[in-house]
C-alpha positions in Angstrom: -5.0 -34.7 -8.3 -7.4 -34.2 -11.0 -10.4 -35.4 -10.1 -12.6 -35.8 -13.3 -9.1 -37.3 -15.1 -9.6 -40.1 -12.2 -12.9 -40.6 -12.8 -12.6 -40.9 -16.8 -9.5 -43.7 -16.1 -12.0 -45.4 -14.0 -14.8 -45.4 -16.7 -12.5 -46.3 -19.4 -10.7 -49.3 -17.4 -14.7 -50.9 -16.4 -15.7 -50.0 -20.4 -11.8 -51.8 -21.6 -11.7 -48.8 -23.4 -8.9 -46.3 -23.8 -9.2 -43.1 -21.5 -9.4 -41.1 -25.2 -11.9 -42.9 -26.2 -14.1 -42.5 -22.8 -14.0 -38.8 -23.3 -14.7 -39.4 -26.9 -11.5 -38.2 -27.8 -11.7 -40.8 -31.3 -15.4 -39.7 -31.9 -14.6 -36.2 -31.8 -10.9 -36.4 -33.7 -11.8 -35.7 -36.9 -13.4 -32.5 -35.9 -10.7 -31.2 -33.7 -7.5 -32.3 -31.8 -7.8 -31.9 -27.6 -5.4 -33.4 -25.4 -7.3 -35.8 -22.5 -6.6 -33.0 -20.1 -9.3 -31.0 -22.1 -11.5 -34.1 -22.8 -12.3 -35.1 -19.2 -14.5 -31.7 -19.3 -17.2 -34.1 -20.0 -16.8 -35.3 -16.5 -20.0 -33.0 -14.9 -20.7 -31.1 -12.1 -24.3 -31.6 -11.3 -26.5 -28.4 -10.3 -28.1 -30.2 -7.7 -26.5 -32.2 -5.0 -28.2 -35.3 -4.3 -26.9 -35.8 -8.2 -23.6 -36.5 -7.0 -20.4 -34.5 -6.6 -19.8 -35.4 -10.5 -21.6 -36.9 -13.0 -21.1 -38.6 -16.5 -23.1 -38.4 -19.1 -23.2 -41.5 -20.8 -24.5 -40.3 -24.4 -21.0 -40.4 -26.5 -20.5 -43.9 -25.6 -23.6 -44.8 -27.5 -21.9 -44.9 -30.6 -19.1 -46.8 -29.7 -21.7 -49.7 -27.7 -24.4 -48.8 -30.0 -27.0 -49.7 -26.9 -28.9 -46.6 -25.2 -26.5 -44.3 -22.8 -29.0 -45.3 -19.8 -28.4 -49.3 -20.3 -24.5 -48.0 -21.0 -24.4 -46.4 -17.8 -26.0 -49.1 -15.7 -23.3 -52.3 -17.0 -20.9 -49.6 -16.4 -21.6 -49.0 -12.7 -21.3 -52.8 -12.3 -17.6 -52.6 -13.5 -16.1 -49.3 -12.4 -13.5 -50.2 -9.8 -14.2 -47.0 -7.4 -11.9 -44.6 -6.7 -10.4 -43.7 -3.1 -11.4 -40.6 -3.1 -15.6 -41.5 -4.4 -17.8 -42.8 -1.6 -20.3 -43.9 -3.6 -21.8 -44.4 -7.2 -25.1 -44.3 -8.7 -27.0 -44.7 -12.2 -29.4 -42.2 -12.8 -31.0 -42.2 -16.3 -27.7 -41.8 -18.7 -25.1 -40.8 -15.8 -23.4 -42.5 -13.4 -23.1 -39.9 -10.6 -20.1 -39.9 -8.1 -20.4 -39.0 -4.3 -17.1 -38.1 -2.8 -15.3 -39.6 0.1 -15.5 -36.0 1.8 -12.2 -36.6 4.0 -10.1 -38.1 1.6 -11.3 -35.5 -1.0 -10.5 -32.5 1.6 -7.2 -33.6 1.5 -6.4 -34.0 -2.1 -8.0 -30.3 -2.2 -6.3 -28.6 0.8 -3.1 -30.5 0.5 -2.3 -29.1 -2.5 -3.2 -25.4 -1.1 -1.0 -25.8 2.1 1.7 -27.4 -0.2 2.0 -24.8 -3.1 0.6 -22.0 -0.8 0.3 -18.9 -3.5 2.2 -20.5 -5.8 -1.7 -22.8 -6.6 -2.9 -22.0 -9.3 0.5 -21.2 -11.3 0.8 -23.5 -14.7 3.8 -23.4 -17.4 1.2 -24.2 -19.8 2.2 -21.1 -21.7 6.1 -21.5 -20.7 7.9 -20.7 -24.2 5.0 -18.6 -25.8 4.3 -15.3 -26.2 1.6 -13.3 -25.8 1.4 -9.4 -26.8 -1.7 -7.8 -24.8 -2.6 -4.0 -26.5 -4.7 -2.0 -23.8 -5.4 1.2 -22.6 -4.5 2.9 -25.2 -6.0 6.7 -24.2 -5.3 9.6 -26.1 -3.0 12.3 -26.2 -4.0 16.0 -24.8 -7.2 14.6 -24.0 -7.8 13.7 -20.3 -8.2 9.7 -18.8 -11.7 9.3 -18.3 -13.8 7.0 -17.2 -14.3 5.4 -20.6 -10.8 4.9 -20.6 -11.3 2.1 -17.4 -12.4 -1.2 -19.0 -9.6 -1.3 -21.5 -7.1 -0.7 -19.1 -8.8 -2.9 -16.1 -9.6 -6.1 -18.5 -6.3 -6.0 -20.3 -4.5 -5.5 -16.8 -6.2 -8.8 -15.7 -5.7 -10.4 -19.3 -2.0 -9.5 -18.8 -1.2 -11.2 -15.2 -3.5 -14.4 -15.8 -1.6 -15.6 -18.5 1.6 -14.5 -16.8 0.3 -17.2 -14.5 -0.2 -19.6 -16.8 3.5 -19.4 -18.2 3.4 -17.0 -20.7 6.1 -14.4 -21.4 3.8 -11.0 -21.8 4.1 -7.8 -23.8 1.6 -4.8 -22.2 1.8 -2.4 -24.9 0.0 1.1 -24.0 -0.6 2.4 -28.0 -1.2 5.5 -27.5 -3.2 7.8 -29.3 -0.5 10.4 -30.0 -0.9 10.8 -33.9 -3.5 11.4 -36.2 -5.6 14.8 -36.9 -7.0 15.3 -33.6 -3.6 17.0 -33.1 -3.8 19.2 -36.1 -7.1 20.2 -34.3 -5.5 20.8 -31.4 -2.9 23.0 -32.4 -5.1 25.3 -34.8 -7.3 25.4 -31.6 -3.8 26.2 -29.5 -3.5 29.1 -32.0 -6.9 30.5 -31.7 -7.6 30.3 -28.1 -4.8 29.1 -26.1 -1.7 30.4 -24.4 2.0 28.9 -22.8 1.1 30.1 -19.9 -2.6 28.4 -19.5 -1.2 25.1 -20.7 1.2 25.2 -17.8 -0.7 26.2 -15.5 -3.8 24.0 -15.7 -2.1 21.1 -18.3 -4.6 18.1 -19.9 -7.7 20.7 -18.9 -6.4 23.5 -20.6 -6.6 21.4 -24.1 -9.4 19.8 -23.2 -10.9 23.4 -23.3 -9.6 24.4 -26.5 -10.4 21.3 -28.0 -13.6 21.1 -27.2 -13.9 24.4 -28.5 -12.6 24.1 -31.5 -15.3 21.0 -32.1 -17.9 23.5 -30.9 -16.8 26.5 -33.2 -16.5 24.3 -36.2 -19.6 23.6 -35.9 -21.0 26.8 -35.8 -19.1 28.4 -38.1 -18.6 25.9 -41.1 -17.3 28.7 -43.7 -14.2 29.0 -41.9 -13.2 25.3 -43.1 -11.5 24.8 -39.8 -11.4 20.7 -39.8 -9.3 21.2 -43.7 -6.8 23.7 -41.5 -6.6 21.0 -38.9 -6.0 18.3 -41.7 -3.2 21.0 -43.1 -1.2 21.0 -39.6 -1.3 17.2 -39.2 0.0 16.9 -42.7 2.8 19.1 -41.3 3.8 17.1 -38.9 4.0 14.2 -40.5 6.8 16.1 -43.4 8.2 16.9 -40.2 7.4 20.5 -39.6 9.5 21.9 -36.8 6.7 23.8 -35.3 4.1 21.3 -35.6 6.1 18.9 -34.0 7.1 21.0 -31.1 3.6 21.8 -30.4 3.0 18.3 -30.6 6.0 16.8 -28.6 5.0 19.6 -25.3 1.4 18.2 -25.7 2.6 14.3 -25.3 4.6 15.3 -21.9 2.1 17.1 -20.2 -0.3 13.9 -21.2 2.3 11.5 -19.8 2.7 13.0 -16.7 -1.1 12.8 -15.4 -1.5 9.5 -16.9 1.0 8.1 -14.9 -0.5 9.4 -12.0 -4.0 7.6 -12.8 -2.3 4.3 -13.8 0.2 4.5 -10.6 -2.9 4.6 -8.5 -4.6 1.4 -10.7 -1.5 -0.2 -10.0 -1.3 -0.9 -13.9 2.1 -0.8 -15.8 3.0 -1.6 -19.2 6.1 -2.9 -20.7 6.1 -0.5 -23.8 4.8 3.1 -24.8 5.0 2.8 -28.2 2.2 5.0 -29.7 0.6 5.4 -33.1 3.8 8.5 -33.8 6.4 5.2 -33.1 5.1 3.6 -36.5 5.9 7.2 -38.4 9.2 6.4 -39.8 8.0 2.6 -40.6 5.0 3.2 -42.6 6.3 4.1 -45.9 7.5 0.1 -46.4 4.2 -1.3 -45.4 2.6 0.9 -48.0 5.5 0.0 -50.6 4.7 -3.7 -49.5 0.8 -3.4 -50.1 1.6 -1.9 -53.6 4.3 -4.4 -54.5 1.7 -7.2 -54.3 -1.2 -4.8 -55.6 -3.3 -4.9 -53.0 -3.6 -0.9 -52.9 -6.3 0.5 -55.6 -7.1 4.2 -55.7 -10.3 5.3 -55.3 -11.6 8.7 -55.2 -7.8 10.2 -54.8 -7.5 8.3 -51.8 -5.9 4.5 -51.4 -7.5 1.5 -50.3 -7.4 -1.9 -49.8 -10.4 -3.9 -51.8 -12.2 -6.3 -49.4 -15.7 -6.6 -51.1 -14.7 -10.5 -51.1 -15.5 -10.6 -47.4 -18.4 -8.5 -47.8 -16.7 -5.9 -45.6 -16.0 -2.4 -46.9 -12.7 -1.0 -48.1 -10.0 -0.6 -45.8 -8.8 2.9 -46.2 -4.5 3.5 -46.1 -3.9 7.1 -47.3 -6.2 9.8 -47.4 -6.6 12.0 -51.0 -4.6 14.7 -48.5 -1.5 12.2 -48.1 -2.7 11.6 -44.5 -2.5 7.9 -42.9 -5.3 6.8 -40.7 -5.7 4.6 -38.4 -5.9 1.2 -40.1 -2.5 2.3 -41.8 -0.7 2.4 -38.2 -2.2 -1.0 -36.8 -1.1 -2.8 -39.8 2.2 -1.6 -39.2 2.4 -1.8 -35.5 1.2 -5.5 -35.9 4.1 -6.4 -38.7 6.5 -4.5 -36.0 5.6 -7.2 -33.3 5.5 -9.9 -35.0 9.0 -8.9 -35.9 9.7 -8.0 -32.7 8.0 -10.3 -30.2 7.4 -13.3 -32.6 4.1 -13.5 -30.1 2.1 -17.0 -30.7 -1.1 -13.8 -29.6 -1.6 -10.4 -30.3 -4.6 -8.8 -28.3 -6.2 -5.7 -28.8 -8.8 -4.4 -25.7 -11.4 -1.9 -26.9 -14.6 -1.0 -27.6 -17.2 -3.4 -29.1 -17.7 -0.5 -31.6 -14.5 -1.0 -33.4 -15.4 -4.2 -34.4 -15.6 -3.6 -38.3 -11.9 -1.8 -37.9 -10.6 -4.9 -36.6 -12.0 -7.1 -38.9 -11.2 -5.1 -42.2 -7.1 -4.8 -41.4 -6.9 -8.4 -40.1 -8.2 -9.2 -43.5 -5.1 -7.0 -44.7 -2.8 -8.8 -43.3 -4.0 -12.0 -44.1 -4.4 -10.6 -48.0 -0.8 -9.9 -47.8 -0.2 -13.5 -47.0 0.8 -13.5 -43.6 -0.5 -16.8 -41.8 0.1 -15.3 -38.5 -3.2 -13.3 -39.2 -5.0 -15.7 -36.9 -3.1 -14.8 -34.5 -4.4 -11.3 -33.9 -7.3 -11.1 -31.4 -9.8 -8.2 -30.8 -11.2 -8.6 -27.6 -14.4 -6.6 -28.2 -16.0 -5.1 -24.6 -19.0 -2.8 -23.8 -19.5 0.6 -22.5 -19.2 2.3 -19.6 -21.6 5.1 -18.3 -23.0 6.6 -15.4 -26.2 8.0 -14.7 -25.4 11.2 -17.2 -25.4 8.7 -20.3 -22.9 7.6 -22.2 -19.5 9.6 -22.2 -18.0 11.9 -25.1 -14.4 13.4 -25.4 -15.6 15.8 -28.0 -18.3 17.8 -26.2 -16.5 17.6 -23.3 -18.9 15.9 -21.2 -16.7 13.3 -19.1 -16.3 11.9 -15.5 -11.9 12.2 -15.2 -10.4 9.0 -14.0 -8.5 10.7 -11.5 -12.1 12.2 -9.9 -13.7 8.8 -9.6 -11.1 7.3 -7.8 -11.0 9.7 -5.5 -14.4 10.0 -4.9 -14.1 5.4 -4.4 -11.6 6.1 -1.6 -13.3 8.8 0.0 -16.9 7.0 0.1 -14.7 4.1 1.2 -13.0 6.1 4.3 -16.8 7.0 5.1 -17.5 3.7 5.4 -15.2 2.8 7.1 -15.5 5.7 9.9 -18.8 4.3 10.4 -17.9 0.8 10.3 -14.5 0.5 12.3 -13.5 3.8 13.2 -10.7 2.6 15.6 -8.8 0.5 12.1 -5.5 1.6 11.6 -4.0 3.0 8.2 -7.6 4.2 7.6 -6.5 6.2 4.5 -4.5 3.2 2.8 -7.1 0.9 3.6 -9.3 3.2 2.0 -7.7 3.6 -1.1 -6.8 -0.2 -1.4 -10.7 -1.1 -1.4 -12.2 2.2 -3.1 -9.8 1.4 -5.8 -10.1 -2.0 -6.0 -14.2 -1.9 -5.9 -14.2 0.4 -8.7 -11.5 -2.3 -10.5 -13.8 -5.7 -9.6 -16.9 -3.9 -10.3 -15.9 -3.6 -14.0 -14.3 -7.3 -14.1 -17.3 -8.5 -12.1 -19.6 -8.8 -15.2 -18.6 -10.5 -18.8 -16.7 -7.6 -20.8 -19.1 -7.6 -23.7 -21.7 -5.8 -21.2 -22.0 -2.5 -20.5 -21.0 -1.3 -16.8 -23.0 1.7 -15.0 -21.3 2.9 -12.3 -23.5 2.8 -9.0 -21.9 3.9 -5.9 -23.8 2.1 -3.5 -23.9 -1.0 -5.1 -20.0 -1.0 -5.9 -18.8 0.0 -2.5 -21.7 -3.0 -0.7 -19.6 -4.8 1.7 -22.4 -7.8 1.4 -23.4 -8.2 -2.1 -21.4 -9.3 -5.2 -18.5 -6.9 -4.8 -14.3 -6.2 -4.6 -15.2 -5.0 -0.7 -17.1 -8.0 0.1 -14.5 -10.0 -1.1 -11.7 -8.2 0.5 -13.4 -8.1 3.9 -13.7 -12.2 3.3 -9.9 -12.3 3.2 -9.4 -9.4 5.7 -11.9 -11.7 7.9 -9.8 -15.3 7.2 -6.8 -13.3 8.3 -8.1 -12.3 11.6 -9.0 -15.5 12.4 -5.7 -17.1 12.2 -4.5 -14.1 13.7 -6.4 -14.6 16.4 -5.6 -18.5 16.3 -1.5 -17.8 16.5 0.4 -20.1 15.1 -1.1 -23.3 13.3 1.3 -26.8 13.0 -0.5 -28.0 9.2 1.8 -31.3 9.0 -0.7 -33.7 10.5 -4.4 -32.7 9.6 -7.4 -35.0 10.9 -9.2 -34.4 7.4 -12.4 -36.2 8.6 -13.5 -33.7 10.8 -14.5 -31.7 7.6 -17.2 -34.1 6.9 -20.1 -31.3 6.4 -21.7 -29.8 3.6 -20.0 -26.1 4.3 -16.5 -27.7 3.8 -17.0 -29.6 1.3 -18.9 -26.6 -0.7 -15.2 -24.7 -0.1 -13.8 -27.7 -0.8 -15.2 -27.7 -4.8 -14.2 -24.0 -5.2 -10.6 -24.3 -4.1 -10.2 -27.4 -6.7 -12.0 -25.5 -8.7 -10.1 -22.3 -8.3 -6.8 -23.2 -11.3 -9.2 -24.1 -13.6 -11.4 -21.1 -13.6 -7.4 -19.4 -14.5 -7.6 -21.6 -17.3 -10.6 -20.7 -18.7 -10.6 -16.9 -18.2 -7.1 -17.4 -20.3 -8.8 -19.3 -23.3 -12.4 -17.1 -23.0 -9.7 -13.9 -22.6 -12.6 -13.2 -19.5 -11.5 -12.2 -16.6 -15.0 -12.3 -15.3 -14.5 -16.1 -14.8 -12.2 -15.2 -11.8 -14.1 -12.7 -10.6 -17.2 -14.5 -10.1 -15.2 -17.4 -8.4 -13.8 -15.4 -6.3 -17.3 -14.6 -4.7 -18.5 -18.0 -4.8 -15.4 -18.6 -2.6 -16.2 -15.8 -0.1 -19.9 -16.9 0.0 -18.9 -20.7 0.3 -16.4 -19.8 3.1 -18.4 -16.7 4.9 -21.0 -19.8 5.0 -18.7 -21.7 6.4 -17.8 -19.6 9.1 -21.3 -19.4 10.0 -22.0 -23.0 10.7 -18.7 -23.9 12.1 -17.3 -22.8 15.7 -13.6 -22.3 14.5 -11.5 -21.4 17.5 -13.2 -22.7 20.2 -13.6 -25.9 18.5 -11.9 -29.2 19.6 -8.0 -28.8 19.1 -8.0 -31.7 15.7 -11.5 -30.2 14.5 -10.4 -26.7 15.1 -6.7 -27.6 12.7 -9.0 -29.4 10.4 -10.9 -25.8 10.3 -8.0 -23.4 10.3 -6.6 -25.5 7.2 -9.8 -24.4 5.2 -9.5 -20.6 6.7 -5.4 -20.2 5.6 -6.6 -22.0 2.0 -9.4 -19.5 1.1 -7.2 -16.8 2.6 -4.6 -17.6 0.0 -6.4 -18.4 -2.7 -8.7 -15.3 -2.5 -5.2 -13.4 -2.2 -4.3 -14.8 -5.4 -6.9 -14.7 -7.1 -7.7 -10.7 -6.4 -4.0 -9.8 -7.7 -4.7 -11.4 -10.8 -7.0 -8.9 -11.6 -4.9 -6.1 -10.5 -6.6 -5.8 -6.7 -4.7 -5.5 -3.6 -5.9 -7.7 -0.5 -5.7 -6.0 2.9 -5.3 -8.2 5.9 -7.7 -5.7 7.8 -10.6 -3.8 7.1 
């Protein structure tokens, strides 16, 4: 049951008005087209609870009664027929507030938990759409740092919530395998490097020379290194055997360890087609953007004009003949439209490459594509520790690989101290190190940035993956402990207190809050319901005797323990995080 729909019908029935036009549906239609679903938002939650369970705000009426919402609201209360599930009604100011029959409202809630078990949640409100999801995206040769997380973490999490919601979903890792960081890397292979080096010590080996060749360049400007490094890219892309070679035995050795980062992220993607896949495919999009002269030259290189948007040009070619960037996304996004036909394309990075976005969208549009709209940068912020933000170039980052490690070691530590008899200590340790580094990034809205603080992250009490996870772990202990539980015949009135009913609201709650991480692209919105959960229920526990309660009350109890265990289970695996029944 939706409870704010229900309320809304009632409204509409005392007003003998249309449900549509209780939620203002006609009021607002000129501006925009919602279904009633979305309408019966305006249906409240108040902040404090002696305002009711819900509330509605009678101002939107006023135009259609043209009185004041507060004399609205009070001939309403006189005609709402009330619901089963609301106890009682009240008019305060403009709202009628609602006060739930807390029995009958426990089993609307819990019902439907027991029912669909980890199947709540689950929608096919996306069911015949697609939607393409572009994240991770690190680069070739260079190691997966820690700057590389968020991308990969929020787009993860983007990815399986609208899988939830129906949606067929493309996870397309673009790598950075083109462009003149590799001419760079093999003049620097040249100059400093060596077969055997590579093989022995792989990504950190060109790491080394690359950041060596940044740091010699610098020092030594007269050798004109970056125009040599612009020469060997230009080779590769006429198809130079040697350049290529070079360039091919760099992309395996980079595969190779970042499988091993994303295999312990527990992230996959559907597709690995890189910036090098759009190579042979670039030549007609440029032939397209001069065949409806959109390409002017300027200064030997060519561009695309965009002063009309009061954004600057959007560079194609380079004078040298090289593509950049811009040149590849254009034609990776004509590709998938092709492709995929998605009704979404999303791209996760950094809030920095805003402008880039923003000019070759324009492009496409310019070239009269409609679909245009349909592109989506989902913008987030940085990630640092206490060193200060991280740089590729001079060499100074934190490897994925290192930090993980170091979450599942800190973890076992803690768990030594804190259960040193738990079994599978190591897997354990590596399902909540992992997943606190995971929920700490998700835990805050994506345009912020995210410092990495060990003892905050890996807090079994605060706002954290572990807290959460030792929640469930705790849930599942108690029905463990409980043995088996007959759920056919609950006495729901012995949830009558405030603690279950608080659990009560978040469970409703919980495939909403899917809902609206999917349209706000936010996976924060499930993250922070998650804790609310665990606080609600850890509450819960607190002021309620479970097992040794009365055999009805103690059911009645159990129902609420199995629902936040399943919902909490769901809800962490949406954003990628495993749920261990012990901890």
């Amino acid at each position: 049951m939706d409870f704010k729909i229900e309320i809304a019908k009632s409204i509409s029935k005392a007003a003998d008005l249309s449900v549509d036009e209780i939620v203002g549906l006609k009021l607002l239609a000129a501006a925009a087209e919602i279904s009633v679903e979305d309408a019966a938002a305006a249906v409240e939650i108040p902040a404090k609870k002696e305002m009711g369970d819900f509330a509605y705000p009678c101002f939107r009426l006023a135009k259609v009664f043209r009185k004041a919402p507060p004399m609205i609201a009070a001939e309403l209360i006189e005609k709402i027929e009330k619901p089963a599930f609301i106890a009682k009604m009240q008019v305060v100011g403009a709202y009628i507030n609602f006060f739930v029959d807390k029995s009958v409202y426990a089993e609307q809630v819990l019902s439907a938990v027991l029912e669909q078990k980890e199947s709540y949640g689950k929608s096919d409100m996306g069911a015949g759409k697609t939607v393409v999801i572009d994240y991770s995206s690190p680069n070739i040769a260079k190691p997966f740092h820690v700057g590389h997380l968020r991308s990969t973490v929020i787009g993860n999490a983007i990815y399986k919530i609208h899988e939830e919601l129906g949606y067929h979903c493309e996870g397309i890792n673009h790598l950075g395998d083109w462009g003149t960081q590799f001419g760079k890397l093999i003049v620097a292979y040249k100059k400093w490097g060596s077969k055997e080096a590579v093989e022995k010590d792989g990504i950190q080996e060109l790491m080394r020379i690359y950041v060596k060749f940044h740091d010699e360049a610098e020092k030594h400007p007269e050798l004109k290194m970056d125009d040599e490094a612009r020469l060997w890219f230009v080779k590769m892309q006429e198809g130079d055997e040697e350049a290529l070679t070079l360039w091919k035995w760099f992309y395996d050795i980079s595969i190779k360890e970042f499988e091993r980062v994303y295999e312990m992220l527990g992230v996959k993607f559907d597709a690995y087609t890189g910036e090098s896949f759009y190579n042979d495919k670039m030549d007609a999009v440029v032939q397209e953007l001069k065949d409806k002269n959109l390409l002017k030259e300027s200064e030997g290189a060519m561009i695309v004009d965009l002063e009309d948007k009061n954004m600057p040009p959007c560079l194609i070619i380079r004078k040298d003949g090289g593509t950049l960037y811009a040149t590849r996304d254009i034609t990776a996004a004509l590709y998938r439209k092709k492709t995929y036909n998605f009704d979404k394309c999303i791209y996760l990075t950094a809030l920095d490459q805003n402008l880039h976005f923003a000019q070759w969208f324009e492009v496409i549009h310019k070239m009269g594509y409609d679909w245009y709209k349909d592109l989506i940068h989902v913008p987030f912020g940085l990630v640092s520790l206490d060193s200060g933000k991280l740089s590729t170039r001079h060499g100074h980052v934190v490897l994925m690989e290192d930090l993980l490690n170091q979450a599942c070691a800190e973890t076992k530590r803690i768990i030594e101290e804190k259960n040193p008899n738990l079994e599978n200590k190591e897997e354990i340790a590596k399902q909540v190190g992992i997943g606190a580094v995971i929920f700490n990034d998700l835990y805050n809205t994506r345009i912020k940035d995210v410092v990495f603080s060990w003892e905050r992250m890996l807090n079994f009490d605060g706002e954290t993956g572990p807290y959460v996870q030792y929640t469930h772990a705790r849930a599942c202990s108690i029905l463990k402990r409980a043995g088996e539980t007959d759920f056919s015949d609950i006495h729901f009135e012995a949830l009558s207190d405030e603690a279950s009913l608080d659990v009560c609201k978040l469970l409703e709650a919980f495939p909403d809050k899917i809902k609206d991480a999917a349209a706000k692209l936010e996976p924060s919105v499930v993250t922070r319901h998650l804790v609310a959960i665990a606080q609600a229920f850890n509450k819960f526990y607190h002021d309620n005797p479970i097992l040794s309660s009365e055999p009805e009350v103690r059911q009645a109890r159990l129902a609420i323990v199995f629902s936040v265990k399943t919902v909490l289970k769901k809800g962490l695996a949406l954003l990628g995080i495993e749920a261990p029944e012990q901890m």
